[in-house]
C-alpha positions as CSV (number, residue, x, y, z in Angstrom):
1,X,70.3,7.6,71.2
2,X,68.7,6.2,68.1
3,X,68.7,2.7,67.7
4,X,71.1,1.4,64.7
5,X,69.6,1.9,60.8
6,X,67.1,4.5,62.2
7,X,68.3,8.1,60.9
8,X,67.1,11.0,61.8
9,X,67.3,14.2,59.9
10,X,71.1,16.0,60.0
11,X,71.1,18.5,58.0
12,X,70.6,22.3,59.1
13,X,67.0,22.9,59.4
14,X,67.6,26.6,59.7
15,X,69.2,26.3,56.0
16,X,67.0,24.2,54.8
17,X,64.0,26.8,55.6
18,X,66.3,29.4,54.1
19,X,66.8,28.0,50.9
20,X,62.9,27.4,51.3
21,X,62.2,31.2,51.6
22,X,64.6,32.8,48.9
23,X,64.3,30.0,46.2
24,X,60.8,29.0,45.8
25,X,58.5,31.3,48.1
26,X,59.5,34.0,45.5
27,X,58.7,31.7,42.8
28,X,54.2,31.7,41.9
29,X,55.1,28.8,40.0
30,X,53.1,26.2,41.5
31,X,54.3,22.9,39.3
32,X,58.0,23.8,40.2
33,X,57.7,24.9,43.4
34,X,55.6,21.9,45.3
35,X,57.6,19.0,43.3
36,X,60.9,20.6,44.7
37,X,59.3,20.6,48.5
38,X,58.3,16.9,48.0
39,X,61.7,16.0,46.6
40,X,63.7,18.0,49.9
41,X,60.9,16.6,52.5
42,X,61.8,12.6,50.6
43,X,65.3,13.3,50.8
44,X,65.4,14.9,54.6
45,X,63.3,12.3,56.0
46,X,65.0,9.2,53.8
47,X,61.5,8.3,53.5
48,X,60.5,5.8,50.1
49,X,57.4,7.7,49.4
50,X,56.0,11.3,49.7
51,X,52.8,13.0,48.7
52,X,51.2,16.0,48.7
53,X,47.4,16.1,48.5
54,X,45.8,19.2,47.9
55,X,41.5,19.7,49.1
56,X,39.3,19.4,45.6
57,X,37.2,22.3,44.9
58,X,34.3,20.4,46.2
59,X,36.1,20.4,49.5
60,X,35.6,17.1,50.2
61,X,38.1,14.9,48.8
62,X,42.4,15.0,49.1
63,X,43.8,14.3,45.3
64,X,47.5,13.1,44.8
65,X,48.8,16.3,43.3
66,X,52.5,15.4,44.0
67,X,54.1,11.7,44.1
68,X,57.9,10.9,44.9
69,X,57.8,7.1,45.8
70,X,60.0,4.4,45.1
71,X,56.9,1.8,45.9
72,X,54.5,2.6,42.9
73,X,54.2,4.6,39.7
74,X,54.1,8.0,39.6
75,X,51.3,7.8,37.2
76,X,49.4,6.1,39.7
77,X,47.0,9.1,41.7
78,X,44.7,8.9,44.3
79,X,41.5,10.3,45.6
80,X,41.2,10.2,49.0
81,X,37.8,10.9,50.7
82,X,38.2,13.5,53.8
83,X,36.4,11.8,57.1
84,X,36.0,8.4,55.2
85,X,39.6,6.9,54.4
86,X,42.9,6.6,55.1
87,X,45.8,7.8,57.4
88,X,45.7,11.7,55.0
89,X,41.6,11.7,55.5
90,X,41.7,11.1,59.0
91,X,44.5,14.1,59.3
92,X,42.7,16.3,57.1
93,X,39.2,15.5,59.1
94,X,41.2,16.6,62.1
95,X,43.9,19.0,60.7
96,X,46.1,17.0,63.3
97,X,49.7,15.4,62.3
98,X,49.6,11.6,63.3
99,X,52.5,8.6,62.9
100,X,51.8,5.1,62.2
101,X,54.5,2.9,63.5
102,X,53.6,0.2,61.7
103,X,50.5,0.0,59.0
104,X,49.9,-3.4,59.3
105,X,48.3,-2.9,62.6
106,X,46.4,-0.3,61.8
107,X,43.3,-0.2,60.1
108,X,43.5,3.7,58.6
109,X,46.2,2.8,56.4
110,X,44.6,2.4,52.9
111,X,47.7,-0.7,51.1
112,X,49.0,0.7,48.5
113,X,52.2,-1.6,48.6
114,X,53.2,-4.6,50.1
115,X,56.8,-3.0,51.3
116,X,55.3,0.0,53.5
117,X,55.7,-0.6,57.0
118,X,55.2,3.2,58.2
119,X,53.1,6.5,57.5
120,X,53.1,9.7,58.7
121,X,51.1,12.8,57.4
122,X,50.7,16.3,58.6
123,X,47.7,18.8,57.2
124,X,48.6,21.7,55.0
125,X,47.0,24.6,56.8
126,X,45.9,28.3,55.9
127,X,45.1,29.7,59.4
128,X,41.9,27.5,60.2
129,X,41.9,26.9,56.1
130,X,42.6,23.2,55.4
131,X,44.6,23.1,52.0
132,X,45.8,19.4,51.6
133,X,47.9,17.1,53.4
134,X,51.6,16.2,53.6
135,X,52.4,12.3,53.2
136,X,55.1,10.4,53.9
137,X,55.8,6.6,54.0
138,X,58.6,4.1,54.7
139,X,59.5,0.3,54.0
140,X,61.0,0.4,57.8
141,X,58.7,0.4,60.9
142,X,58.6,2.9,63.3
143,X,60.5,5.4,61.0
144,X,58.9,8.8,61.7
145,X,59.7,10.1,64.9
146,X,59.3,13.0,66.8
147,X,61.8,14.9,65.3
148,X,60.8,13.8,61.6
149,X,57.3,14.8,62.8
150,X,58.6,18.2,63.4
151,X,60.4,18.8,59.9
152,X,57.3,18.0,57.9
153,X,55.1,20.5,60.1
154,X,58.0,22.9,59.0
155,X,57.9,21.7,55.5
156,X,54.1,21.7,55.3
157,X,54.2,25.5,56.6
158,X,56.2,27.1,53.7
159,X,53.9,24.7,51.2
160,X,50.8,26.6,52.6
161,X,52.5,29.8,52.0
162,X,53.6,29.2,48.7
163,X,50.1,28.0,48.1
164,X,49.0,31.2,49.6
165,X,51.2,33.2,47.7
166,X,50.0,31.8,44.2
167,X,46.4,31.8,45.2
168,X,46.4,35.7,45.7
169,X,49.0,36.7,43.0
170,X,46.1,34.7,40.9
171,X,43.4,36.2,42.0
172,X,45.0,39.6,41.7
173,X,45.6,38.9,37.8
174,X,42.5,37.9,37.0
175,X,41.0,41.1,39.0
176,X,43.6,43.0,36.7
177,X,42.4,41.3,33.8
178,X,38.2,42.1,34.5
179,X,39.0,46.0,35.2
180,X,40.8,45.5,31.5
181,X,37.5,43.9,30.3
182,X,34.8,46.3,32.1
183,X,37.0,49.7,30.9
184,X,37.2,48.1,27.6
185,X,33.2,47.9,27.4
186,X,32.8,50.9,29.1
187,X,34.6,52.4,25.6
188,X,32.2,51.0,23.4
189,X,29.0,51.5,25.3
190,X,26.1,53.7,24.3
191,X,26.0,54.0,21.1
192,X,29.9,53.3,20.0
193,X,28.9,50.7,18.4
194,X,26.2,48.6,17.3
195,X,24.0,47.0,20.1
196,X,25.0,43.8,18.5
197,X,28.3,44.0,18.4
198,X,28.6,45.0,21.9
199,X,26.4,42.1,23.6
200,X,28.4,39.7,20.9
201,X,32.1,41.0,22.6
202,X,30.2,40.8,26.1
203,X,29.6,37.3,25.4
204,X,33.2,36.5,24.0
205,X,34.8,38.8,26.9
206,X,33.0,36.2,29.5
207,X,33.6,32.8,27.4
208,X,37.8,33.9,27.4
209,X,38.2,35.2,30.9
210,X,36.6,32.3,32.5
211,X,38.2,29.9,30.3
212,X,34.6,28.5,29.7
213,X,32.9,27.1,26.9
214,X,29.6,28.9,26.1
215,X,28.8,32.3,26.9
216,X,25.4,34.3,25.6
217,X,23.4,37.1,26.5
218,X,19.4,36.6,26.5
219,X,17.0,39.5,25.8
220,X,13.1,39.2,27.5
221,X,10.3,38.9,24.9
222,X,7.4,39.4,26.9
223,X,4.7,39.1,24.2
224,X,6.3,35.5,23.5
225,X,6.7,34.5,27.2
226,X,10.6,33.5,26.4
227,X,14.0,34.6,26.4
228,X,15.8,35.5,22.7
229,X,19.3,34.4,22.4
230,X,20.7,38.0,21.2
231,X,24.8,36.7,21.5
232,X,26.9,33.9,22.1
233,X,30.5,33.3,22.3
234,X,31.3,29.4,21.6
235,X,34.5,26.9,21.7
236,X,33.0,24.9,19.2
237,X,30.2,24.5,16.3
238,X,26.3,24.0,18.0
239,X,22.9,23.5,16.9
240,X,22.2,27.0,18.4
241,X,21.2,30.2,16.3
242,X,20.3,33.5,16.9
243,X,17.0,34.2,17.9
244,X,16.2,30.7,19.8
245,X,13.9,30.9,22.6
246,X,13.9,29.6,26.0
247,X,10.3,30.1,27.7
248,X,10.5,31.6,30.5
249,X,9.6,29.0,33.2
250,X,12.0,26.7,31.7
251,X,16.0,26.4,32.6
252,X,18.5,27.6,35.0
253,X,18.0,30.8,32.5
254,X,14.9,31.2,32.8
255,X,15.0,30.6,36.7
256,X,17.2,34.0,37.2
257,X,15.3,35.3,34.7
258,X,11.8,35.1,36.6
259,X,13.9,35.3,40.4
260,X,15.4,38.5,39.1
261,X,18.5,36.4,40.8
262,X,21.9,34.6,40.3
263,X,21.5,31.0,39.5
264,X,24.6,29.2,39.7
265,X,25.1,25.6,39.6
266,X,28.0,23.9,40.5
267,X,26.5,20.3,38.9
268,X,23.8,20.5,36.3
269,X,24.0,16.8,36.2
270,X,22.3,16.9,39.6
271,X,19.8,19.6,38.6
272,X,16.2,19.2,37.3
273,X,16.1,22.5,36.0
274,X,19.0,21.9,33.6
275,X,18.1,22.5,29.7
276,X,21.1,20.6,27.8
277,X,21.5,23.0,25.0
278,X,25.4,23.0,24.8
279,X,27.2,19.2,24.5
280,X,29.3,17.7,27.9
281,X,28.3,21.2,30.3
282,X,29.5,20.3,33.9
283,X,28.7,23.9,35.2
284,X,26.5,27.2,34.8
285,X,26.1,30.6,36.1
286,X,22.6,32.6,35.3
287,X,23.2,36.3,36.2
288,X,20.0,38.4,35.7
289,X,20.3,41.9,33.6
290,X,18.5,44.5,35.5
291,X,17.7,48.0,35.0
292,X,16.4,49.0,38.4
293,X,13.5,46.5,39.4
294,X,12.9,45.3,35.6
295,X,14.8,42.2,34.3
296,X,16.1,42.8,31.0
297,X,17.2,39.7,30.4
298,X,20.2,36.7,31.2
299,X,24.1,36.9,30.9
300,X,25.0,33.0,30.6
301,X,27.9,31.3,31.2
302,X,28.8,27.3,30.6
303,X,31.7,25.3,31.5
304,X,32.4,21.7,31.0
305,X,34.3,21.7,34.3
306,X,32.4,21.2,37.3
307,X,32.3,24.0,40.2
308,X,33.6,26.0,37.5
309,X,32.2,29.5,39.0
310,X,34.0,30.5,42.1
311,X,31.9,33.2,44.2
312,X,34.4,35.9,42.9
313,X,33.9,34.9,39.3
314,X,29.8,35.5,40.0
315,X,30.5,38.6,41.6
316,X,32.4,39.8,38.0
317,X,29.7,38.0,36.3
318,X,27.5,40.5,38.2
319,X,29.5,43.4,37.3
320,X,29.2,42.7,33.6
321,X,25.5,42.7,33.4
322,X,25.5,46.0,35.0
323,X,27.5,47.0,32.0
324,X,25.7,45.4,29.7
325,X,22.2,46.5,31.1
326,X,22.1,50.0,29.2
327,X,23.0,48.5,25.8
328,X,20.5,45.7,26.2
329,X,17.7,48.2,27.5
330,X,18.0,50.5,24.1
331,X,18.2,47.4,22.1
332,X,15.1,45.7,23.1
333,X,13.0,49.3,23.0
334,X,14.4,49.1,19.5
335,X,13.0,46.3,18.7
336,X,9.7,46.6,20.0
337,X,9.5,49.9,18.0
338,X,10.3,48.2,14.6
């Protein structure tokens, strides 16, 4: 028998996982759906606080992406580094559930109020996939037993599915969306209209499906030794025209250019090749234009939001200088002929 004061959970867990499934795993809408879970997994486990933290991008740090705590501010969120702090880093360095009895005597437990006496946490997993961690924190000691242990495993299964579920009905869209955008240049390629106008909506097709900032298309000037900028799609007003040159051995664009490779950096604050042409840039993707073994040229893309590329967003990036490869081709033999 539990002692006196110490709960544990009484309502129907089959239910509960039922209402789970036909409420919210239907529902792809993320900011509804894991404030709900949090709000049933506080309310099952009487607990004062809980958290979800979902893995950064960079894949090395927890973020607060969901609070419920009667302890602190739901304004207040934290960073938690994975392998270096905390009761949620430890979990998520070893995708491993674990109960603190009391946080006082233990040193994982990062204070973040003077009335928590107990923790527990439990990772968010994808198959071998970490995708955050499951929190949960009381003002009375030895509060999360077995039991509880149990329901938040449960709990932090259907939050990896729903996570799973939005992830690829994203990714499906935006693959929806690129077959929109290739089909749409393949319409006005070769000669439908002017060379111009087609590397100009090339550049604004990748500046609005990425959500990014700067977009252009380079053409190679070999007599010059430098790329031309031919298009650009920007946010904002810049100091950039038409016809400005990067030399070729300078930049991340002129990198791919001489590679005849994909340059993609996640942090261009960390790189030495980085030109600063466009104001606050966090992120950049180089994708040389090739027409067999000759480099035409660079399809640029910018983002002030770091790791703003994902490996599928290159592979499009790819795809769209392949499209825009013809059109670039008959434009510089153009030129060169003038």
């Amino acid at each position: 028998m539990p002692r006196r004061g110490k709960r544990e959970p009484r309502e129907d867990f089959t239910a509960v996982l039922v209402e789970l499934h036909q409420k919210w795993l239907s529902s792809l809408d993320l900011e509804r759906v894991l404030p709900e879970i949090a709000a049933v997994t506080q309310r099952l486990l009487c607990a004062d606080e809980v958290s979800l933290l979902l893995v950064d991008p960079n894949g090395k740090e927890l973020v607060e992406h969901v609070i419920l705590s009667h302890t602190r501010s739901a304004d207040e969120r934290y960073r938690i580094r994975i392998r270096a702090e905390g009761v949620t880093g430890w979990v998520a360095m070893r995708r491993t559930p674990l109960s603190i009895p009391d946080v006082r005597k233990d040193s994982r437990y990062v204070h973040t109020s003077d009335r928590i006496r107990s923790e527990a946490a439990v990772p968010v997993l994808a198959g071998d996939r970490l995708l955050g961690v499951l929190n949960a924190e009381s003002a009375r000691v030895r509060w999360f037993t077995p039991a509880k242990m149990r329901l938040m495993e449960l709990l932090a299964t259907q939050i990896a599915i729903a996570l799973v579920n939005a992830e690829s009905y994203d990714r499906e869209r935006r693959r929806g969306r690129q077959l929109l955008i290739l089909h749409h240049l393949s319409r006005i390629s070769y000669g439908a209209i002017p060379p111009v106008a087609f590397l100009r909506r090339a550049a604004d097709a990748v500046r609005r499906e990425f959500g990014c900032h700067y977009a252009a298309v380079f053409g190679a000037d070999h007599e010059r030794g430098a790329l031309a900028l031919l298009a650009q799609s920007s946010d904002r007003d810049l100091d950039l025209r038409l016809g400005d040159e990067i030399p070729f051995e300078k930049g991340l664009v002129g990198t791919a250019f001489r590679l005849g490779e994909t340059v993609s950096v996640r942090d261009v604050s960390r790189e030495l090749l980085y030109l600063a042409k466009v104001p606050d840039i966090r992120s950049e993707a180089c994708v040389p234009i090739r027409v067999g073994e000759r480099c035409l040229g660079v399809l640029d893309a910018q983002s002030r939001e770091g790791e703003a590329f994902t490996p599928d967003d290159v592979i499009f990036l790819e795809t769209m200088a392949r499209f825009v490869a013809p059109t670039l081709e008959s434009f510089l033999a153009s030129r060169r002929r003038e």
